[in-house]
N, C-alpha and C positions, 0 to 999 in steps of 0.2 A: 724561446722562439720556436718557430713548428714551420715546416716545408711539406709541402705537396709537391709531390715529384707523379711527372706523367712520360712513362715509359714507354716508346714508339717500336716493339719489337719488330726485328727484321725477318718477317715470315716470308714462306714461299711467295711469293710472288708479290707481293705488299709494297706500296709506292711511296714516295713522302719526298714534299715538293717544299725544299729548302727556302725557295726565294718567297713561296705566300706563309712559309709559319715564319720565317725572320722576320718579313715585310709586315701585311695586311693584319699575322693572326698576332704578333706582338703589340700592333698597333691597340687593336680591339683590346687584349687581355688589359693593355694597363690601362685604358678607358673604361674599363668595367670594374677594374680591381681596386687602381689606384687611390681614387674614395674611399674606398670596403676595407683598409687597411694593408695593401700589397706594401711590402718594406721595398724587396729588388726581386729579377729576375734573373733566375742562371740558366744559359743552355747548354748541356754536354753534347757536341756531334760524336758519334761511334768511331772510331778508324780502326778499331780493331780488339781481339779479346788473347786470351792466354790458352794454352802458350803461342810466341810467336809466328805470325803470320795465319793467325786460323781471323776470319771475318767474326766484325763484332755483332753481339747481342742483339742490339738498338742500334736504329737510323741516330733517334736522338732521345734524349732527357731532357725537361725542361723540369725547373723547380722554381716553384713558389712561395715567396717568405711571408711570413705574417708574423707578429710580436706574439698572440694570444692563439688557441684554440678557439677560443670564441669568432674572434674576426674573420678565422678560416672559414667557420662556419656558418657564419651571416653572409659572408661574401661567396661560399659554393650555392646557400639558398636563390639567393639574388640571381645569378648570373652563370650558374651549369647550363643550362639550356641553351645558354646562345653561344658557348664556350665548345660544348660536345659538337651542336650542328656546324660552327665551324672549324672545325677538326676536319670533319669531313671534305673540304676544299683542299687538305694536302696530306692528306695520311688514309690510305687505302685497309689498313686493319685492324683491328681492335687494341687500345692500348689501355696499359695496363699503369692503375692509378697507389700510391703509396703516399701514406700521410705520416710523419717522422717528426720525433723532438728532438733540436739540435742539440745535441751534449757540447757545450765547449772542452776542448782537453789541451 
């Protein structure tokens, strides 16, 4: 299995509007993915980083399952474009993309 994790860092001044990427941009992703191979979706919210009490990293993490490599990548062909531009509807800075093979352990 392979995830796509897209990292929301919490920069200076950087916005990220909880209620349109839970709502609107979840809606879209699994209407574009869901065909293309999306197994499930995970969101991480940030509340905080180490040691205690310092503010976290990331607004948010979201990750993307797929079975294959392949599928990841038929499905970013397809469907980045309208994925990125609406990104832009609740996330004010550039986020930062990782593509990972699940180790089961």
């Amino acid at each position: 299995m392979v995830r796509l994790s897209v990292m929301y860092p919490t920069t200076a001044g950087s916005t990220f509007d909880w209620n349109y990427y839970l709502g609107p941009h979840l809606v879209v992703a699994r209407q574009l993915l869901s065909p293309r191979g999306l197994v499930r979706i995970e969101v991480d919210r940030g509340i905080g980083a180490f040691p205690p009490g310092t503010p976290s990293h990331y607004h948010a993490i979201g990750h993307l399952y797929f079975e294959t490599m392949l599928e990841l990548d038929v499905a970013l062909a397809a469907t980045a474009p309208e994925l990125i531009a609406d990104q832009r509807k609740y996330y004010s800075g550039e986020s930062v993309v990782q593509v990972s093979e699940v180790v089961p352990v």
